[in-house]
N, C-alpha and C positions, 0 to 999 in steps of 0.2 A: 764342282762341275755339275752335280746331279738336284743340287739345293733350288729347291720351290721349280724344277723342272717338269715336264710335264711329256713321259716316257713311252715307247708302245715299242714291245716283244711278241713279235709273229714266231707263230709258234708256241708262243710262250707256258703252254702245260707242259712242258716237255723237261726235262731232266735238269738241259741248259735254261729254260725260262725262269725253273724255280729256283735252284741256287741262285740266277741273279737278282731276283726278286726279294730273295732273302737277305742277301748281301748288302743290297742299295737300300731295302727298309731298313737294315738295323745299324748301316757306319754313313747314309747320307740322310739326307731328308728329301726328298721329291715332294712336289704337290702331287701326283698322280703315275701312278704305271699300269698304263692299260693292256690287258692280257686278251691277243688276238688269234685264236684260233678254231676248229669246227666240233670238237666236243665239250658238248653242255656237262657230260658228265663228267669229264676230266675238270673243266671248270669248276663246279659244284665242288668237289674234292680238294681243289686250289683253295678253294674261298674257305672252306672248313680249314684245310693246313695253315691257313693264314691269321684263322679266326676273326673273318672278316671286315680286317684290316681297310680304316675307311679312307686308307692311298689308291686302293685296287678297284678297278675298275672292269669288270670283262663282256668285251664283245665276241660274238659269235659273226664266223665269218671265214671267208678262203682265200690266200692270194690270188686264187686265181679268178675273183669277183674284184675285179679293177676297182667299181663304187662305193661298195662296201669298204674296201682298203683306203681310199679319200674319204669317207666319212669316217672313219676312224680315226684317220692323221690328222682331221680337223684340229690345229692347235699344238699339236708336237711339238717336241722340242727336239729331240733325241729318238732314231727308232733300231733297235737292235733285229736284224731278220735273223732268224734262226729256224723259219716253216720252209722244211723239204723232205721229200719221199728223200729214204734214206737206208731203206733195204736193200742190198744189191739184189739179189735173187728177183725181190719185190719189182724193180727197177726193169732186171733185164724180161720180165713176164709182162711187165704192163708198160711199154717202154713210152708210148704217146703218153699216158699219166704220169710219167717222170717229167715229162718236157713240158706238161700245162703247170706242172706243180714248180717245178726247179726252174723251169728257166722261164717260161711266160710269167708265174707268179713274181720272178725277181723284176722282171721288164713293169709287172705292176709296182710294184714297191718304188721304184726310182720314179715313175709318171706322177704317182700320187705323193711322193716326199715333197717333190719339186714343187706341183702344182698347190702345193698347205703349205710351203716353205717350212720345212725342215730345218732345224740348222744341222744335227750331223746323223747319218746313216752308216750304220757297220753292220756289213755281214760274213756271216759263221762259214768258213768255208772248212775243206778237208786237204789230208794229204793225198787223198783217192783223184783230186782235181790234177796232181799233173803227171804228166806221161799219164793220162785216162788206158784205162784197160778195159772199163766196164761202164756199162751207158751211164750208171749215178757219177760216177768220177768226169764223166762227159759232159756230162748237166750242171754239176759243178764248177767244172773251165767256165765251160759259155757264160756261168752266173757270175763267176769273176770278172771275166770280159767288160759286160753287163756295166755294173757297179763300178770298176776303173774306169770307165768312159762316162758313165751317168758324169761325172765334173763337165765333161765337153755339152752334154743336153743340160746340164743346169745351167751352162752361161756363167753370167756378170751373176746371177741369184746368189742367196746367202745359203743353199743346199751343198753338203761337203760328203760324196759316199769313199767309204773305204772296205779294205774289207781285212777279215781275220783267219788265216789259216794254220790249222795246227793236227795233232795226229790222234790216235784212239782213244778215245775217253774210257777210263777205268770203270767199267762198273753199268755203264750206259746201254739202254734200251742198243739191242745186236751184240754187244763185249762178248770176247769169248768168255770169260771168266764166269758169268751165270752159267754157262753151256758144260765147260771144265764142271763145274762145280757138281752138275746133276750127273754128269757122267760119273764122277765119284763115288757114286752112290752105290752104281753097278761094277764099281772095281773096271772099267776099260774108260780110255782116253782117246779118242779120236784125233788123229794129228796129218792136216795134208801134205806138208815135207818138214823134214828137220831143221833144214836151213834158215828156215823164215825168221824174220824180224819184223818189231815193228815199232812205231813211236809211240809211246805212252805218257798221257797226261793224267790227271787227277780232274774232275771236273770244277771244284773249287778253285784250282791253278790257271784251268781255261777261263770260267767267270773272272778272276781278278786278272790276267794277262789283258781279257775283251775291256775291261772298265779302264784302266789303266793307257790302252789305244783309242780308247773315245777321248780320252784327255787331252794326250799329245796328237790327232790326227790332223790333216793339214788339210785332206782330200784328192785320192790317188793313190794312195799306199795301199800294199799287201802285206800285211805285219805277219810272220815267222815267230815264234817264241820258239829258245834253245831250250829242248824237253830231251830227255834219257829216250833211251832204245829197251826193247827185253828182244830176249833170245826165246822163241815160244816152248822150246824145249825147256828153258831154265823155269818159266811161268808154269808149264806141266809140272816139274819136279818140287818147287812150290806148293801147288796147291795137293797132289797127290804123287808125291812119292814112290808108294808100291804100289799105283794102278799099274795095268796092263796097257802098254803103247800100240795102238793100231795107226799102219802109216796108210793113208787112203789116195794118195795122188793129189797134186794142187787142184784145185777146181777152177772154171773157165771162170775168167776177168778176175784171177785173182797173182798179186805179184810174192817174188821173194821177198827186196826190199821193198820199202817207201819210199817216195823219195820227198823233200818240203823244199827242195832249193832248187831248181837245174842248174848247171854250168850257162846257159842262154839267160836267166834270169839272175846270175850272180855279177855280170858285165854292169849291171844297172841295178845294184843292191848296196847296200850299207850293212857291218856289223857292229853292234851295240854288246854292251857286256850281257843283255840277260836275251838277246832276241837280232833278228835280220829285219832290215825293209827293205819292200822292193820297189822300187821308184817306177812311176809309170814313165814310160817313153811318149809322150803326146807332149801339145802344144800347150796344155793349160796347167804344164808343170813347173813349179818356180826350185829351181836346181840347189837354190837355197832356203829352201823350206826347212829342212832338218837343217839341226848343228848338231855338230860329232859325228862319230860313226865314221867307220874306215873302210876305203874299198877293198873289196875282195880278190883273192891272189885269179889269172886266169886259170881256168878247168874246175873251179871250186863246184862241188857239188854238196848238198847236205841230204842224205839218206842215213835211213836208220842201220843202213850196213857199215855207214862207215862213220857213224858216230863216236865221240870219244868219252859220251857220259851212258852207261854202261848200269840198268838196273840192278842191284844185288840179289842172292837169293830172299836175305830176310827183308830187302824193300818189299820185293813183291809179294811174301806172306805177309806183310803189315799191310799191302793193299787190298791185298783179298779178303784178308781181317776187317778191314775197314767197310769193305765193299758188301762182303755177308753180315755183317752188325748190321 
């Protein structure tokens, strides 16, 4: 899939860029993966972690500079978007720069795929996108929207976007788990309700789930990967045992569960043994594009409340293990 390809990762200094970077340099071969985003010095720092690896290419540059984004894609083959404002707090204070970044930058990404011919686009989406509570989770629907419908603006053209959604990265730039972890320090634990849940992935698990849907993608799909839940209480108990628990109240735009499936999106979904798709509802969907996959029972919902794969205690100390090495 990736061999003598020629790749561009918006975003791509970011947590998710480098893992894939890593991953597609050392088990494919690409002619080129070009790394697009607005710090020189995070690039700089790539190019050293890379040791200047002569597949890697980096331009400087912002989705939300439409030109820039077409002369970058000049030649593509493949483009993974993974550049968005991603902080909630960040998000709900600066709410117009969520929306130049998250959702005018993805309206750029589809204009300039199409217009270089792209052959496929996937972007990173979250489980914060449905039932939105909070404007990043907002900007994330609409960039889904976006991207599902880019097939309709690409036409008869060889451009195919889809897009990839899944739930909190272990370890990643905002995780509780760095925040846990310094609280530890001072013996107390910050916790907004007990209740809470959430989905948890490994960031190596979302890199290979995202390569793995560039493969099979058809153009129109929402891919779901089936990922474990933790109980944040169980994650506290994990990483700090005998700190002291302080319950603070949930904070605004934030939910008890996740949720990655609705019931209104399981009517037109497929399940697979390791993952969900969600078929788009539009005219430029071919109903037999997947083979396999079985429909799902009415009311089906997939939240992290009601999931049936269930983190252990010693999962999640081998994750925080992992996470702090």
């Amino acid at each position: 899939m990736f061999n003598e390809k020629i790749i561009l990762v918006t975003g791509g200094t970011g947590s998710f860029g480098k893992k894939f970077t890593e991953i597609v340099l050392k088990e494919h071969d690409p002619k080129v993966i070009r790394i697009f985003s607005r710090g020189e010095l995070l690039q700089l720092q790539m190019r050293q972690q890379f040791n200047d690896d002569p597949r890697l290419r980096f331009f400087i540059g912002d989705v939300r500079d439409r030109d820039r984004l077409s002369r970058a894609m000049n030649g593509v083959d493949i483009v993974v978007h993974t550049a968005a404002l991603k902080q909630v707090p960040a998000c709900e204070y600066n709410p117009i720069e969520a929306i130049r970044t998250n959702i005018d930058g993805a309206a750029n990404v589809i204009d300039a795929a199409i217009d270089n011919g792209v052959g496929k686009v996937v972007a990173i989406s979250t489980d914060k996108a449905v039932h939105p509570v909070n404007l990043y989770g907002a900007t994330k629907l609409v960039a889904e929207k976006l991207f599902v419908q880019g097939n309709a603006y690409a036409g008869k053209r060889t451009t195919k976007f889809s897009v990839v959604r899944y739930g909190n990265v272990v370890g990643s730039r905002g995780s509780v788990i760095p925040l846990f972890l310094k609280q530890r320090e001072n013996g107390k634990i910050t916790i907004t309700d007990e209740r809470m849940t959430r989905f948890w992935i490994t960031l190596e698990q979302g890199v290979r789930f995202v390569i793995n849907c560039i493969e099979r993608m058809e153009g129109g799909e929402i891919f779901v990967p089936k990922i474990p839940s933790m109980k944040l209480m169980d994650l506290v108990d994990a990483i700090a045992p005998d700190a002291q628990k302080e319950i603070t109240g949930i904070r605004s735009g934030e939910k008890i569960n996740e949720v990655l499936l609705t019931e209104e999106e399981a009517r037109h979904a497929r399940e697979f043994e390791y993952y969900f798709v969600i078929e788009p509802e539009h005219s430029f969907w071919d109903s037999n594009s997947l083979n396999g996959g079985k429909e799902l029972p009415e009311g089906f919902r997939y939240t992290s409340g009601n999931n049936k794969h269930w983190l252990t205690k010693e999962e999640l100390q081998k994750m925080v293990g992992e996470t702090n090495g």
